[in-house]
Residue, then its C-alpha position, 0 to 999 in steps of 0.5 A: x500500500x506504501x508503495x501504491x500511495x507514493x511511488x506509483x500514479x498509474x490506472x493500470x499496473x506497471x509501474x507498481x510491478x517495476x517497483x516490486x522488481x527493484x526491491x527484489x533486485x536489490x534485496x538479493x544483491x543485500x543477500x548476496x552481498x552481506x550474506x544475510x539470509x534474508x531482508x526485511x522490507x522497511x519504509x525506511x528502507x523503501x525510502x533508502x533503495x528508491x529515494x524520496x516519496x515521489x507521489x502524495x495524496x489528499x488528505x481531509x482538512x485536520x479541522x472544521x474550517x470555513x469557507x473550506x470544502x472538501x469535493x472529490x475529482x476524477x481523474x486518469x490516475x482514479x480518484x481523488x479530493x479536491x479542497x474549494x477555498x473561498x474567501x471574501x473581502x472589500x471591493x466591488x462585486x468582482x469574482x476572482x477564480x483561481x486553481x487553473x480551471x477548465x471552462x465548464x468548472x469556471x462556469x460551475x462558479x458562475x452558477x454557484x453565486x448567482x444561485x445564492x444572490x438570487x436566494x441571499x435572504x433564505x441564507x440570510x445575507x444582506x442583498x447589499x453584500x454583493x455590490x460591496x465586496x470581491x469574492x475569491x475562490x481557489x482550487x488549489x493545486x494551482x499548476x494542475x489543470x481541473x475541469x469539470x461540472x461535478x464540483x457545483x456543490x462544492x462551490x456553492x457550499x464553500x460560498x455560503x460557508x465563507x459568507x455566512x461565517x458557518x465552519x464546514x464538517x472535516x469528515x464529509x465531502x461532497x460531489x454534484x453538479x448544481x443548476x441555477x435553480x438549486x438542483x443537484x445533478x448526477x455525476x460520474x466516477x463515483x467508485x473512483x471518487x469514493x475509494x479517493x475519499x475513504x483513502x483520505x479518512x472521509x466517513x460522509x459523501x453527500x451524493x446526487x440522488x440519482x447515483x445511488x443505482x452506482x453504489x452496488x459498484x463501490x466495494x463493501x468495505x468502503x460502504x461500510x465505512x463511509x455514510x451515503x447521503x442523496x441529494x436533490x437540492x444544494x440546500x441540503x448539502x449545506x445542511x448536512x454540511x455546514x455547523 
């Protein structure tokens, strides 16, 4: 599993069988060499023969946080999570984006704060907060193209959080795509999202309600661990979510 998590980044696997080989390798040449009659495999031995931990993986946020969401991503590597930072502060009514995001996922931000200054007094913000000040809101890495539009609960969560000064639950992450009227929209790679999330220490997923016909896909012991909620409407993933 050490090996997998941070020497390896494959769909298939190849590279974890050429890592394998290496240890063998040079575990029959300590052998040979040092007349042991065998070896043990470390970490810190790993991290001798093959250098540094050369992959990293998401980790959940270590506290309740505001204005700091944890999504799920899919990629060609699987799953993974992918935090949504947004902060506010004094200007104009401008929306920053920033994280290099892909068009669809620009968008997702647009229809996010549009669907909460349309229902402001419902999360009660004053109308005027928007004409008074900037909204900024980061997916980090920054050098890692992202797209998308599975992230739109996401975003709407973390804006509503950041505005309202509510913290967000460490231990649940979320994934759906949003509608300007507040629907949540199914998605895909919910197995890949949900082995990403389990990995990460999460134990609640707040779904879109037509995914659940993809929960037979997700191994049992995942299930076991983490708690499925469906979802029909961004209003309820704010409610399970945020303090």
């Amino acid at each position: 599993m050490y090996l997998i998590r941070h020497y390896t980044r494959e769909a298939g696997v190849r590279q974890l069988e050429r890592t394998i080989g290496t240890l063998c390798r040079k575990s029959v040449l300590s052998i040979l060499k040092d007349k042991k009659r065998s070896v043990k495999i470390t970490k810190k031995l790993v991290n001798e023969w093959l250098g540094h931990e050369k992959f990293d993986y998401g980790t959940k946020e270590k506290k309740d946080q505001v204005g700091v969401v944890t999504g799920l991503a899919y990629t060609s590597f699987g799953g993974d999570i992918l935090p949504v930072e947004v902060n506010y502060f004094e200007g104009k009514g401008q929306l920053i984006v920033t994280g290099k995001l892909g068009e669809v996922m620009v968008e997702s931000t647009k229809i996010a704060l549009d669907y909460i200054k349309s229902n402001a007094k419902k999360f009660d913000i004053p109308s005027e907060f928007f004409e008074k000040h900037d909204i900024h809101i980061h997916v980090p890495e920054g050098a890692v193209p992202k797209d998308g539009p599975s992230a739109g609960v996401t975003i709407t969560t973390a804006l509503v959080s950041a505005i309202t000064n509510r913290p967000v639950k460490k231990d649940l992450a979320m994934t759906g795509e949003v509608t300007l009227r507040g629907n949540v929209l199914p998605i895909g790679g919910l197995k890949e999202k949900s082995l990403a999330a389990h990995r990460s220490g999460i134990t609640t997923i707040c779904i879109p309600k037509d995914n659940v016909k993809d929960l037979d896909d997700i191994p049992e012991q995942v299930k076991a661990e983490i708690k499925y909620i469906p979802c029909t409407r961004v209003d309820q993933v704010i409610g399970e979510a945020l303090l």
